[in-house]
C-alpha positions in Angstrom: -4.3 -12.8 6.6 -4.2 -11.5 3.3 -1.2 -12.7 1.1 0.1 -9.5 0.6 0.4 -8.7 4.4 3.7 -8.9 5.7 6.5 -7.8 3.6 8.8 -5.8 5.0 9.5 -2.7 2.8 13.3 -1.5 2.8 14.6 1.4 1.3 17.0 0.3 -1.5 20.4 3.0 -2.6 20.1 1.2 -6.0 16.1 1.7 -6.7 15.8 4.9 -4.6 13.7 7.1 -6.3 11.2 10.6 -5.6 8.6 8.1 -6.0 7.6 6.2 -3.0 6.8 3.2 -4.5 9.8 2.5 -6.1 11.2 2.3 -2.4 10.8 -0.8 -1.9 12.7 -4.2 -2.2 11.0 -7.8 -1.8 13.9 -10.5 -1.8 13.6 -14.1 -2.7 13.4 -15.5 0.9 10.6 -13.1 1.9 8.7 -14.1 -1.2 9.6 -17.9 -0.6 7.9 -17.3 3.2 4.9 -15.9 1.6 4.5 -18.0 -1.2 4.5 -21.1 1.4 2.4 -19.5 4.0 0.2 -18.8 0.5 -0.4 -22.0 0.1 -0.6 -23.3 3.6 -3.1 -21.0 4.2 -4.6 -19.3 1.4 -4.6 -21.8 -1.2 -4.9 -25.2 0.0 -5.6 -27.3 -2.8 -1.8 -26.3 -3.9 -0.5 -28.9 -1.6 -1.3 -31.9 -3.8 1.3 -30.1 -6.4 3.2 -28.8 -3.6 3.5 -31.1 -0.7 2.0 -30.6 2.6 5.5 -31.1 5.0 7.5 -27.4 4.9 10.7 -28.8 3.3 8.6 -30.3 0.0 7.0 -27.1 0.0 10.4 -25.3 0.0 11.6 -27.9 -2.3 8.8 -27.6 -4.9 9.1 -23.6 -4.6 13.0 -23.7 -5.5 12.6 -25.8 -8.4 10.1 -23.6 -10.3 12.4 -20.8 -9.0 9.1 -19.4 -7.4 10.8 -17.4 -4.9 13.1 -15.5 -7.2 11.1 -15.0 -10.0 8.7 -13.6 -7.8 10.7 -11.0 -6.5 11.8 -10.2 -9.8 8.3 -9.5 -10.9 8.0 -7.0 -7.6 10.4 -5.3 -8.7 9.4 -4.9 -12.5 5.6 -4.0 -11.2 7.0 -1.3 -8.7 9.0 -0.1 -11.6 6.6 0.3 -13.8 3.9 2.4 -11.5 1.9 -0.7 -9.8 0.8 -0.4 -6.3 2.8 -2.4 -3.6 0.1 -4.0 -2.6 -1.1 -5.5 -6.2 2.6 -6.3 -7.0 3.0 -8.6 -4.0 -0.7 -9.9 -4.8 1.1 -10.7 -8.3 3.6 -12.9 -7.0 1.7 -15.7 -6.4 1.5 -16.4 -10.3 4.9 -17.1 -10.3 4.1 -20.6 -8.6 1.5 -21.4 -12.2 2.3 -21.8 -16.0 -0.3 -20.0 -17.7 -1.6 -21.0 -20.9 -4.1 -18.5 -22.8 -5.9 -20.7 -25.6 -7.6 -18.2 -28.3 -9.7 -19.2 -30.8 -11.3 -18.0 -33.5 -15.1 -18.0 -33.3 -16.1 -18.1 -36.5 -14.2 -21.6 -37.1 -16.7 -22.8 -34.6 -20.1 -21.2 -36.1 -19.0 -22.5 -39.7 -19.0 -26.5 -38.2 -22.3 -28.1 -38.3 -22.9 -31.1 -36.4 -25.1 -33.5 -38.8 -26.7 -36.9 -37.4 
């Protein structure tokens, strides 16, 4: 089942737009049930961070404030033009902190390792 598989899309009064996309409203439990059933079933490895037992699961999710961020970010996508479908795929980064780390190459072509 694919992560992005069973949301239930409901017209909102408050986000109703012409454009169907912006039709739609994810709340924080629905994305709490599919960020657990995420990594249940998708992403395994996530239950050494996450717990394997439902309620640590829950637990872990409600600290990082997984759930709510993640419908936020629904929201923001839909808003902005993204497909449903990729915005719900999204969600699942609310559960990591990402870190870019640039560099600049040249620092590293300048070093010379000398015996």
């Amino acid at each position: 089942m694919s992560f992005a598989t069973g949301f239930q899309a409901t017209a909102s009064p408050a986000t109703a737009s012409t454009n169907a996309t912006n039709n739609y409203q994810v709340t924080a439990a629905q994305c709490k049930k599919r960020l657990s059933r995420f990594i249940r079933t998708e992403k395994e490895g996530l239950k050494v961070f996450f717990g394997t037992v439902d309620t640590e699961v829950s637990s872990a999710l409600d600290r990082l404030r997984a759930p709510e961020r993640a419908a936020a970010m629904v929201d923001g996508l839909l808003k902005d033009g993204c497909p449903k479908e990729m915005a719900l795929r999204f969600t699942a980064l609310t559960m990591y902190d990402l870190v870019v780390l640039l560099g600049v190459s040249s620092s590293v072509i300048g070093e010379s390792v000398t015996d």
